[in-house]
C-alpha positions as CSV (number, residue, x, y, z in Angstrom):
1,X,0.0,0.0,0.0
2,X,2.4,2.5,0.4
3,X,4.5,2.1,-2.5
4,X,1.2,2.2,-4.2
5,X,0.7,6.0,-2.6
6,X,4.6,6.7,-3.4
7,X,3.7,6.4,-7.0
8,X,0.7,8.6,-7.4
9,X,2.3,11.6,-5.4
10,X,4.5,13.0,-8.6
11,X,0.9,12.8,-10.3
12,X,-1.1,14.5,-7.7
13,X,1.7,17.4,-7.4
14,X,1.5,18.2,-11.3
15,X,-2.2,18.7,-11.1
16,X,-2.0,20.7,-7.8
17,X,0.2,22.7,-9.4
18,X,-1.7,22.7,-13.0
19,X,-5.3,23.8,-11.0
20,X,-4.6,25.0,-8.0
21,X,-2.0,27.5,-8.6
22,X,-3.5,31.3,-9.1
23,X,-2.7,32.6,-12.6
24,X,0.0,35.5,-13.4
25,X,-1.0,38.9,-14.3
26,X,-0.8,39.3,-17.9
27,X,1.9,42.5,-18.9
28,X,0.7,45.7,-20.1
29,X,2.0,47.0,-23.8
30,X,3.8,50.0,-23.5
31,X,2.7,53.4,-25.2
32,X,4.3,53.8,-28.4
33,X,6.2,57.3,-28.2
34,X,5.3,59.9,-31.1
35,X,6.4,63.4,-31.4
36,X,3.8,65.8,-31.2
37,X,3.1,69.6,-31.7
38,X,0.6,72.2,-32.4
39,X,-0.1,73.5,-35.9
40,X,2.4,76.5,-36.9
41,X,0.7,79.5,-37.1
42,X,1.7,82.0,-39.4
43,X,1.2,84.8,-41.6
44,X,1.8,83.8,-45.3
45,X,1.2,85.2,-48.9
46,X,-1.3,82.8,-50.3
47,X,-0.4,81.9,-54.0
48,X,-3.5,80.0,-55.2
49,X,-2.4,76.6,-58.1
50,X,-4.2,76.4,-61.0
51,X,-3.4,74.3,-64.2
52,X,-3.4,76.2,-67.7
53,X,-2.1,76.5,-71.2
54,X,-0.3,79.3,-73.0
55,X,-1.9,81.0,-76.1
56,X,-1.2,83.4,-78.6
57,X,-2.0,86.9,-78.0
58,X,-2.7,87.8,-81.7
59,X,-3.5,84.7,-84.2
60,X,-3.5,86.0,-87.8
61,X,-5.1,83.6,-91.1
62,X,-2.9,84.5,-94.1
63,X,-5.5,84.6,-97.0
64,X,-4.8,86.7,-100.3
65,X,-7.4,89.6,-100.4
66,X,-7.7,88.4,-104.8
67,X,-7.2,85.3,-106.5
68,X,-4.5,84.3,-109.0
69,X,-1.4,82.1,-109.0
70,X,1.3,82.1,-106.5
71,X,4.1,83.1,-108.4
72,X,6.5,83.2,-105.4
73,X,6.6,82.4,-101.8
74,X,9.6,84.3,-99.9
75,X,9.4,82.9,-96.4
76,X,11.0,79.2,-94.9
77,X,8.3,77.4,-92.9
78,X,8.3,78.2,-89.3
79,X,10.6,80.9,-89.2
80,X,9.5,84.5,-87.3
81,X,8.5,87.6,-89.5
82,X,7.9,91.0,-88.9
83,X,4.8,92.7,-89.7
84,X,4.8,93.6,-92.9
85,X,6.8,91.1,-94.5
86,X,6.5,90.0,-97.8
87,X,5.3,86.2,-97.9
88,X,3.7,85.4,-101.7
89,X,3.3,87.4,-104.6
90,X,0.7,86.7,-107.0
91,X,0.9,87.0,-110.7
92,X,0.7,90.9,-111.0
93,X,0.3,91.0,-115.1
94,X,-3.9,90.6,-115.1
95,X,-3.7,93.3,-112.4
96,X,-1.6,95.7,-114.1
97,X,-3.6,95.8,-117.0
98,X,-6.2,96.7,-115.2
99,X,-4.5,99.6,-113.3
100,X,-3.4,100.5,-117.7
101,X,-7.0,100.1,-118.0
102,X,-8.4,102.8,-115.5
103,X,-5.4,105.2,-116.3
104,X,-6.6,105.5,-120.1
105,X,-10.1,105.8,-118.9
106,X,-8.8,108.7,-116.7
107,X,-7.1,110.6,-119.7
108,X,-9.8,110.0,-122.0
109,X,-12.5,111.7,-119.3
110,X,-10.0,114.6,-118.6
111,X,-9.9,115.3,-122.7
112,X,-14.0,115.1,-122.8
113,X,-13.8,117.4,-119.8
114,X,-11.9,120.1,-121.4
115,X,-14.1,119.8,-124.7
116,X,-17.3,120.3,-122.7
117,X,-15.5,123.0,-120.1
118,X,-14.7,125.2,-123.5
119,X,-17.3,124.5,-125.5
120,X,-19.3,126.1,-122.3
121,X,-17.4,129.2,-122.2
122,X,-18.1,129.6,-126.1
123,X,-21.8,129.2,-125.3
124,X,-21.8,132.1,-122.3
125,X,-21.2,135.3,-124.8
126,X,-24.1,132.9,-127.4
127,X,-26.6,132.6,-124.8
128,X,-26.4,136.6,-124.0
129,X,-27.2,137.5,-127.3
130,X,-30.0,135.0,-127.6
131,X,-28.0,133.0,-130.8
132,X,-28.3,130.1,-128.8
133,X,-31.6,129.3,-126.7
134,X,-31.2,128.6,-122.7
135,X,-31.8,125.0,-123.3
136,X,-29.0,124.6,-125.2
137,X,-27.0,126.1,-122.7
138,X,-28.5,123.6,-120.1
139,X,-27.5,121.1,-121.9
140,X,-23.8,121.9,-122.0
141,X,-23.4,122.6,-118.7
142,X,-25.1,119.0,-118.1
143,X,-23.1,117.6,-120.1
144,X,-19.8,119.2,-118.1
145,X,-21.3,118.2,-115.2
146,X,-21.8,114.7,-116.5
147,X,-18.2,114.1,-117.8
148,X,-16.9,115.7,-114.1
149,X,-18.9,112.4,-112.3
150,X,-17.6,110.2,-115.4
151,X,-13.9,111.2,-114.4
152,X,-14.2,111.0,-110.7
153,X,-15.7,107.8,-111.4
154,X,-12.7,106.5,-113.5
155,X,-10.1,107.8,-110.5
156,X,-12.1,105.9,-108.4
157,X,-11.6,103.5,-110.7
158,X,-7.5,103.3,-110.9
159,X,-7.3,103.7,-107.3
160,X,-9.0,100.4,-106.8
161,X,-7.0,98.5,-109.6
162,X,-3.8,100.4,-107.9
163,X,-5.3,98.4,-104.7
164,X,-5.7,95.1,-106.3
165,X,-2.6,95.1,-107.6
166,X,-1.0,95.8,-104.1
167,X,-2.7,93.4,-102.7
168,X,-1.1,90.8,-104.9
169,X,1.7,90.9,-102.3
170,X,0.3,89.2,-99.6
171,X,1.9,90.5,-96.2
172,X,2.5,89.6,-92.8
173,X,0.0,91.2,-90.7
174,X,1.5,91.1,-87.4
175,X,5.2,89.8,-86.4
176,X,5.8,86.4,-84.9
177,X,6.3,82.6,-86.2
178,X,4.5,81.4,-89.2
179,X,3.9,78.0,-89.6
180,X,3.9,76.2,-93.5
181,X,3.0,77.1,-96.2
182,X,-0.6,75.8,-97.1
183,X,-0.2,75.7,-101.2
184,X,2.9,75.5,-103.2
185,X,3.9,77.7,-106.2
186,X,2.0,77.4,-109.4
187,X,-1.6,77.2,-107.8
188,X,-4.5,79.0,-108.1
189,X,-6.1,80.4,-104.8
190,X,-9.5,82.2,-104.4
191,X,-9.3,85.8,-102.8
192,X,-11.6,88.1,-101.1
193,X,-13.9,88.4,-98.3
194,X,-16.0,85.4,-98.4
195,X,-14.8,82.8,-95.6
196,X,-13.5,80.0,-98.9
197,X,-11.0,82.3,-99.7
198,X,-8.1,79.9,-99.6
199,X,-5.9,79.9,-96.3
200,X,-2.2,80.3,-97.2
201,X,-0.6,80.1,-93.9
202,X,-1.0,80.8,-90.0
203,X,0.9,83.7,-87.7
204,X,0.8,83.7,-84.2
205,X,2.6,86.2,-82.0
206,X,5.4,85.4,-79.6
207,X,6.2,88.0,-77.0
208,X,4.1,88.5,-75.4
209,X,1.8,85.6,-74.6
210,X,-1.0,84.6,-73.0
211,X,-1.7,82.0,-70.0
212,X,-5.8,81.0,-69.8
213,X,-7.0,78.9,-67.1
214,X,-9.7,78.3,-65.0
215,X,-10.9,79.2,-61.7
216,X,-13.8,77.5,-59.3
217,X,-16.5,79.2,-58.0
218,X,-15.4,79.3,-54.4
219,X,-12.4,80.7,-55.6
220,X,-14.1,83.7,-56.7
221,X,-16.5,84.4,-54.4
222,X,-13.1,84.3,-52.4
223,X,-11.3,86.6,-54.2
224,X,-14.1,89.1,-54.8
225,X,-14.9,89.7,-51.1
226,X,-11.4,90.3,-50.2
227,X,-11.5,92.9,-53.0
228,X,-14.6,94.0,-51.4
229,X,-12.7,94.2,-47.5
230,X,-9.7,96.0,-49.8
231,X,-7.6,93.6,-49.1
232,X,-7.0,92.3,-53.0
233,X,-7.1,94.5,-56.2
234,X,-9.4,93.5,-58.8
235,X,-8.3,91.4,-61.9
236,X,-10.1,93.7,-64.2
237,X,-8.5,96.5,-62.9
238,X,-5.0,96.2,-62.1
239,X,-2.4,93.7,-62.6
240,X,-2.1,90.7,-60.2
241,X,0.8,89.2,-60.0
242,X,1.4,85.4,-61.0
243,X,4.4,83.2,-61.2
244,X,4.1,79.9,-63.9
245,X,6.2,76.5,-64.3
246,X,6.2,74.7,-67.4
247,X,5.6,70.1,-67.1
248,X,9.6,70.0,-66.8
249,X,10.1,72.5,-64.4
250,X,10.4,72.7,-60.4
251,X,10.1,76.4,-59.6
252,X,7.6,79.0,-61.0
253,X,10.3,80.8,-62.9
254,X,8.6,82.6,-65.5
255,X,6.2,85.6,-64.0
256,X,3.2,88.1,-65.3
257,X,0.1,89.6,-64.3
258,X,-3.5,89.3,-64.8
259,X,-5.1,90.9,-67.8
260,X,-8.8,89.5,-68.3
261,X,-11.4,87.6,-65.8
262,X,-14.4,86.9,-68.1
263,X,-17.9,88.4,-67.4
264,X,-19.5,85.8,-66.6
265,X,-19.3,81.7,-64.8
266,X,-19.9,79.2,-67.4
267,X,-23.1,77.3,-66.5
268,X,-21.6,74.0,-67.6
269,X,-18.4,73.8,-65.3
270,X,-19.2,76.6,-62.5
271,X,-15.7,77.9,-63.7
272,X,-14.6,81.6,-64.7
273,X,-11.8,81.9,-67.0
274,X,-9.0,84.1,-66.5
275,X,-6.1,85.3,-68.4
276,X,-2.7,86.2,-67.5
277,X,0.2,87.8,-69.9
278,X,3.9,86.6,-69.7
279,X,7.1,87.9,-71.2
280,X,8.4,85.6,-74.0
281,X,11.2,87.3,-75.0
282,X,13.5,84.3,-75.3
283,X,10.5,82.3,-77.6
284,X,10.4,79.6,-74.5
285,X,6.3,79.6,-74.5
286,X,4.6,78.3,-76.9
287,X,1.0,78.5,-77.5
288,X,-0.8,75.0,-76.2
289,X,2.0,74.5,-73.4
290,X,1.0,72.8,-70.6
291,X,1.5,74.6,-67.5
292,X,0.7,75.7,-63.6
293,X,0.1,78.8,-62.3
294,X,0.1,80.7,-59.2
295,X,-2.3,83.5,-58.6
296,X,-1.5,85.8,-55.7
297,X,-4.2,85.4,-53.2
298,X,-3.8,88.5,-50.7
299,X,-1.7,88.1,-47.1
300,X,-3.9,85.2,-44.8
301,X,-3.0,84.0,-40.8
302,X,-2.6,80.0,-41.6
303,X,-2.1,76.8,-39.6
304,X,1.0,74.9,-41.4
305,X,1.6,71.1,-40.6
306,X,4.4,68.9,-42.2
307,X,2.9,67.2,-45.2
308,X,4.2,63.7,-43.7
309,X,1.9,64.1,-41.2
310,X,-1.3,63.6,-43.5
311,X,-3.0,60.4,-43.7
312,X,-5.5,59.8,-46.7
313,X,-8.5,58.2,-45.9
314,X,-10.3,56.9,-49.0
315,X,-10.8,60.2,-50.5
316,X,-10.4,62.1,-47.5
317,X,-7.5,63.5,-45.6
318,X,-7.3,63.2,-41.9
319,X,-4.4,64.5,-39.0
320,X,-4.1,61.9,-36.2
321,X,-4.6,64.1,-32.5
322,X,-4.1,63.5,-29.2
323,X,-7.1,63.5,-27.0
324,X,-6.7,64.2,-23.2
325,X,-6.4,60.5,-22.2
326,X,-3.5,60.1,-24.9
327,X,-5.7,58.4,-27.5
328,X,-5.3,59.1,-31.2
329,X,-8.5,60.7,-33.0
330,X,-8.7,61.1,-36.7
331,X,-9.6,64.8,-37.6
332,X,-10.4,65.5,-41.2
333,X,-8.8,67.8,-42.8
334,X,-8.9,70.2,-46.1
335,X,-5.7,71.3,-47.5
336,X,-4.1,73.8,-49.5
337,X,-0.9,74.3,-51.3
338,X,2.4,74.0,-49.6
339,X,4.2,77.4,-47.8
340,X,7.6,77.2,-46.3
341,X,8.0,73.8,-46.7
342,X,4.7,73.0,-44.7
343,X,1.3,72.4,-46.1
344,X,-1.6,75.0,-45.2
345,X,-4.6,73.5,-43.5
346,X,-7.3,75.5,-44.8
347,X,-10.2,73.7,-42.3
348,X,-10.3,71.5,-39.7
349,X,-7.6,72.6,-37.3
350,X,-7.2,75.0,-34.3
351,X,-4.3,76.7,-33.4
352,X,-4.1,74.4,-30.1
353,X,-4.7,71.2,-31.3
354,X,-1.8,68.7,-31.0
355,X,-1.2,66.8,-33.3
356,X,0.7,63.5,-34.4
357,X,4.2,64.9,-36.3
358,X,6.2,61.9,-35.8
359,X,6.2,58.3,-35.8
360,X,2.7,57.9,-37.8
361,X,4.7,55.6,-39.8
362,X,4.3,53.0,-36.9
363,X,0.9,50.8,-37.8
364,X,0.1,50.2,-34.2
365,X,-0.7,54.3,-34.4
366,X,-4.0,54.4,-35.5
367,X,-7.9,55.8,-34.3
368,X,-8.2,54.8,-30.4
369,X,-4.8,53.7,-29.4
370,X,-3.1,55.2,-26.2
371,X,0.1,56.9,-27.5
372,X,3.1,58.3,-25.2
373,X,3.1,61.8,-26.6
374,X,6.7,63.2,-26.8
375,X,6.8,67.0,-27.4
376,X,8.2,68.2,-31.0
377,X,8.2,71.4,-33.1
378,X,7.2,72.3,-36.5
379,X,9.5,74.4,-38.4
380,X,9.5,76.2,-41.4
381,X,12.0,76.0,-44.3
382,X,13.0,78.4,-47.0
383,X,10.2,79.4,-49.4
384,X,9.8,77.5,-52.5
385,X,9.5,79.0,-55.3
């Protein structure tokens, strides 16, 4: 019997100890440390972003004014004229005997006009003495008065031959680069004012040009009640600044000022267009470049946060906060352009909040979770241009 009890007592021991024992307390996580700071508040010059293309100031349709051959074209595709260049000349010959044609009218009137201006003085002394009645004095100085219209008529005449015989030079209207020719030497093209007049070549201007782009409705009730509080000049009458950078470029190097806001929002997009004008003297710009603008947007007091500390949410951007128990709350978020090196919250910040700056790369720091705030600073950099 008692080696019998000596051989269950290892087994009774394990199960004291496997049900009988009271458990251990299970260890608490630590907090996760994150740096954290409230928004930098600041006074910036707002430069509102809009995307844009370049176009010409002054487009110009090179169509002859009459029709004929081209006899000779005088420019190389693409290269810049001035205004007033010669670019085809038509054959002159059918026009030059027409200008022949009005000058012999001309002299033949001015003979017939001396003829009846004599033959009128002869009848003056007639018409006293009654040889000649007073209708056949009327009818002489009609007929003076007649050949008078009949020369006018045939200057007239030679002036507009002279014209059509001008305009068989074909001219650059205004300076800048023209682009090829349209018809070659040898053809016949159709002049005048009718819209199938034949189109010989395009012109379009170079320096300056123009930047168009649009801007949202918001945007414009913005801007027009700061003009209202005086704190903005109006695009329609002044020049705005607004600096540009072309799909290759990392700075807004190339600066102008507003010239035109349209009249009116169009219905379709709830956009107005605007226009800005930029020095091209170096021929850079070119009209249906690609480009982004900035619109100077009046002096605004704005909360700045570093752009790493932005989390998107679906379509939605959110700051992580600390609440007073040290639990992280989402707070979304609307942003605008970057200043400093920090991006502007527009909405959804207070100048006290504190927010997550660092370690919101961790993925245990999310909604809910009790962080170990650290304190941190936000700093700005040099502007970017």
């Amino acid at each position: 019997m008692r080696l019998r009890q000596s051989a269950f007592w290892p087994v009774a021991v394990l199960l004291a100890m496997s049900f009988g024992a009271p458990p251990a307390k299970a260890q608490q996580p630590q907090a996760i440390p994150v740096g954290v700071a409230k928004p930098l508040a600041k006074r910036i010059t707002r430069w509102d972003e809009y995307p844009g293309r370049f176009q010409a100031v002054n487009t110009v349709e090179v169509r002859a004014r009459v029709s004929g051959f081209i006899q000779k074209i005088h420019f190389r595709d693409g290269q810049i004229v001035k205004e007033g260049d010669l670019l085809f000349t038509l054959d002159q010959r059918p026009y030059q005997l027409a200008v022949d044609s009005a000058k012999a009218d001309v002299a033949r009137y001015q003979a017939t006009l001396q003829f009846a201006m004599a033959d009128l003085q002869r009848a003056e002394p007639l018409v006293k003495s009654g040889a000649i009645s007073d209708q056949v004095f009327d009818q002489r100085k009609s007929t003076l008065s007649s050949t008078q219209a009949q020369l006018l008529s045939a200057q007239v005449a030679v002036k507009s031959a002279e014209l059509n015989l001008e305009w068989t030079e074909v001219r650059a209207a205004i300076g800048g680069v023209i682009s090829d020719r349209k018809v070659d030497v040898g053809n016949l093209i159709a002049g005048g004012q009718a819209a199938s007049t034949t189109l010989l070549s395009t012109i379009v201007s170079q320096d300056p040009i123009h930047f168009l782009f649009d801007v949202s409705e918001s945007d414009f009730l913005r801007y027009a009640r700061l003009h209202s509080a005086g704190e903005r000049t109006s695009s329609r009458e002044a020049k705005n600044p607004v600096r540009i950078k072309l799909a290759d470029e990392d700075k807004f190097t190339h600066t102008g000022t507003m010239d035109f806001v349209d009249n009116q929002l169009s219905t379709r997009s709830g956009t107005l267009r605007g226009r800005a004008i930029v020095d091209n003297k170096e021929g850079l710009l070119q009209p249906g470049l690609f480009g982004r603008l900035q619109l100077f947007g009046g002096e605004v007091d704005a909360l700045l946060v570093p752009d790493s500390a932005i989390v998107s949410d679906q379509a939605s951007k959110i700051v992580f906060m600390i609440g007073p128990d040290n639990a992280v709350k989402p707070a979304p978020v609307t942003l605008g352009p970057i200043v400093d090196g920090l991006r502007v919250v527009e909405r959804g910040l207070n100048p006290d909040d504190q927010i997550v700056i660092s370690g919101i790369a961790n993925p245990a720091v999310r909604p809910g979770v009790k962080v170990a705030p650290q304190p941190a600073q936000i700093q700005a950099q040099t502007a970017a241009k």
